[in-house]
Each structure stands twice: as structure tokens, then as C-alpha cells.
N, C-alpha and C positions, 0 to 999 in steps of 0.2 A: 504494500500500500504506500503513495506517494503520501508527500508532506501535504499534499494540496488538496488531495483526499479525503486525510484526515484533518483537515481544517475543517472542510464541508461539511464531512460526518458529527464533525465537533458542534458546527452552528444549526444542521438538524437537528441534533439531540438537543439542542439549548432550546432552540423554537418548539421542540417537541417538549419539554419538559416546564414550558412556558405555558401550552397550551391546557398542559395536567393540571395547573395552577391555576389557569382561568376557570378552566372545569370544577372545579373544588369549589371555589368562592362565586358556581352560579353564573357563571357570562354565558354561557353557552343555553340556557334554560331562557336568561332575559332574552339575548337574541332570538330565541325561537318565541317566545310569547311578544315580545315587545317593536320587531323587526315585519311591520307589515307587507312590508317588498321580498321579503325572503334575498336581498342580496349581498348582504352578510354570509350566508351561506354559500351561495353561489362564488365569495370570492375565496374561501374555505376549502371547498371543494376545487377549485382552481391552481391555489395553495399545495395541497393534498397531492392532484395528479401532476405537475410543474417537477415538484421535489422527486417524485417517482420516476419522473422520464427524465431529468436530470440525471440520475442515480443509473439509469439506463443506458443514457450518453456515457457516464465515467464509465461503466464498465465494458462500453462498446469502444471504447477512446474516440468517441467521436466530442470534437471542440467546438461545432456552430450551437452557439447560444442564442443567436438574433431570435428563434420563435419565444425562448423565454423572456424574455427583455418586452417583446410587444404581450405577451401576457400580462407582464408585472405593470406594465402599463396600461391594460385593457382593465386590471383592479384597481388602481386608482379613481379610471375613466368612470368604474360602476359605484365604487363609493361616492361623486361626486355625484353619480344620477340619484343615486339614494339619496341623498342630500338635498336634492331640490324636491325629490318626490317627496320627502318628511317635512319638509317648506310649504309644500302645496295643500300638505294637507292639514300643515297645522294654519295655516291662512282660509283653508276651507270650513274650517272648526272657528273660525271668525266671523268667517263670511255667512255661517248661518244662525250668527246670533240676533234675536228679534231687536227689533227698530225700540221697543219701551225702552232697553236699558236693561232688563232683567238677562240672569245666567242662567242658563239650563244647567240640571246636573249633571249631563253629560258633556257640556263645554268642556271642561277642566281633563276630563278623560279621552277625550278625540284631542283635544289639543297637545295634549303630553305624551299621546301617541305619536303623531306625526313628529313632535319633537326627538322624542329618543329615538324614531326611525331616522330620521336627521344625522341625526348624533352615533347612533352605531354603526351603520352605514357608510361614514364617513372615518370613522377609526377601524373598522377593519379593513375595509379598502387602502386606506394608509398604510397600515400594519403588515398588511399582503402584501403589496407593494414593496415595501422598504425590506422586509426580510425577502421577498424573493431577487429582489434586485440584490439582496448583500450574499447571495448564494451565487450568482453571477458572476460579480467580482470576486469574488474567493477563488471559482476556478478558472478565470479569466489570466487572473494573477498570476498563478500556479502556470500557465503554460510558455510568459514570456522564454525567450532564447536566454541561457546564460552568458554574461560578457564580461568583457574585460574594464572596470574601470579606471581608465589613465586621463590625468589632468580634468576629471571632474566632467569626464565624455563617456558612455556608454559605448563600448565596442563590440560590436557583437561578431561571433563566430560564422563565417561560411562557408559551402563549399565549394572548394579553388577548383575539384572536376567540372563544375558548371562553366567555368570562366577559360579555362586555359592553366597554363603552366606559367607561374612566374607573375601573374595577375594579382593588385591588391588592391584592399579598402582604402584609400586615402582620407583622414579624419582631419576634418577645418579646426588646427588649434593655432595656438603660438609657433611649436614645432611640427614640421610633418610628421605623419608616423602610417606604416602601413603596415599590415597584418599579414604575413607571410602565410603560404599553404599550409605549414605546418601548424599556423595557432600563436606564431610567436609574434610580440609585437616591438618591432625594429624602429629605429631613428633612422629619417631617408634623410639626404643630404642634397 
């Protein structure tokens, strides 16, 4: 197992063991009672199968990440829907209050609905978002080239078959310097 690997597996387990904690203290029960849109879950379940076809990808070694990126994206996009549809509906819990002046007793309850639909809807979608995207970078990270660094320049390693024989990187500093096919990095004159 790479280092990069076990970072990811690292911050699964942490999101994983984040989510036991939500579970425990009840978020997961208010979201299903309190989440009139149901897309809370939907980003959840998005969450859920992302992490698993990531885990897919590490062991297939395949490195295209772009579909997860526009998912982690696509959870933000639905928390924010959720966000206007708890908006709308708590202005529609306004909007049918009588012209006297008096409260129904049900204002107070349609109204705090559409709000905490608002409101969760918008942090899970964050939430999804932000950890799937930090699951991204993690193995993103993990597959840069390793290189050499000289005078506060990243030099990275190639291969001189592709080029020819006696072909080098030439790197813009103060001193020239070119990376030999062997890997060595020389002072050109």
C-alpha cells in the first residue's frame, strides 16, 4: 500500500467515523424527518458511491479524477437548491398568513420546516462537497513525479528514450543546469 493510499484510507475512516458521531447524536433521524426535499440524502448517497469508485480507481490504478470533482460539485450545486427550496417554502409559510394579523398554529411549524430544510440542505451539501473534494487532493497529491529540488526549482525526472541520446531539460535559473539521461543534474557552461 502507497503512502497516498493510506492517507485516503486515513481520511475515509475519519469521514467514516464522523458520520458514527452524527448518527449517535441524531442528525441522520432530523435529516430524514426535518429535510423535506430528501436532498440531504441524495448528497449522502452520492458521498457513499464517489468514495467507493474512488477506492475502485486506487485499486484499478487508474488516476482520472475529473468525474469526481464535477460530482463534488454537483453536491454543493444541490445543497444550494435545497437552500432556496427551504427559502421558498418558508416565505410560502408567510405568504399564507391571513391579512387580520393573527398566527395560525401551524405558521410556526411550516415555517421552521422550510427553514431547517434551508439549513441542512445546505450543510450537507457543503460537507459532501468539501470532504469529497479533500479525497481528491489527497490522491491527486500522491501521484505528482518525484524531483529534484535545486535552487528552489522543481526538477522533475524524464525519459531521455523519448528524446534522443544526449538531450536535456534546461531549467531558467541564475545558473544553467541540465538533467542528464542518467538522472544527474550537471552545471552546463
Amino acid at each position: 500500500m502507497t503512502a497516498t493510499t493510506a492517507r485516503w484510507w486515513l481520511w475515509v475512516c475519519l469521514t467514516a467515523v464522523g458520520a458514527v458521531i452524527a448518527g449517535m447524536f441524531g442528525f441522520f433521524r432530523v435529516l430524514a424527518t426535518q429535510d423535506a426535499t430528501y436532498l440531504g440524502f441524495t448528497v449522502l448517497a452520492l458521498y457513499a458511491a464517489c468514495t467507493a469508485w474512488l477506492g475502485w480507481k486506487i485499486r484499478t490504478c487508474d488516476t482520472d479524477y475529473r468525474f469526481v470533482e464535477h460530482v463534488a460539485k454537483t453536491m454543493s450545486y444541490l445543497g444550494i437548491l435545497g437552500t432556496f427550496i427551504g427559502l421558498a417554502m418558508a416565505f410560502q409559510a408567510m405568504a399564507a398568513l391571513p391579512a387580520d394579523g393573527s398566527i395560525p398554529a401551524t405558521f410556526k411549524a411550516d415555517f421552521l420546516h422550510g427553514v431547517t430544510t434551508k439549513f441542512l440542505t445546505s450543510i450537507v451539501g457543503l460537507i459532501g462537497f468539501i470532504c469529497l473534494e479533500m479525497q481528491v487532493r489527497i490522491l491527486e497529491v500522491g501521484e505528482r513525479p518525484a524531483g529534484v529540488h535545486v535552487n528552489d526549482v522543481d526538477v522533475t525526472y524524464f525519459d531521455p528514450s523519448t528524446f534522443g541520446e544526449g538531450v536535456g531539460l534546461y531549467v531558467p535559473t541564475e545558473t544553467k543546469m541540465r538533467i542528464a539521461p542518467w538522472g544527474v543534474v550537471n552545471d552546463v557552461e
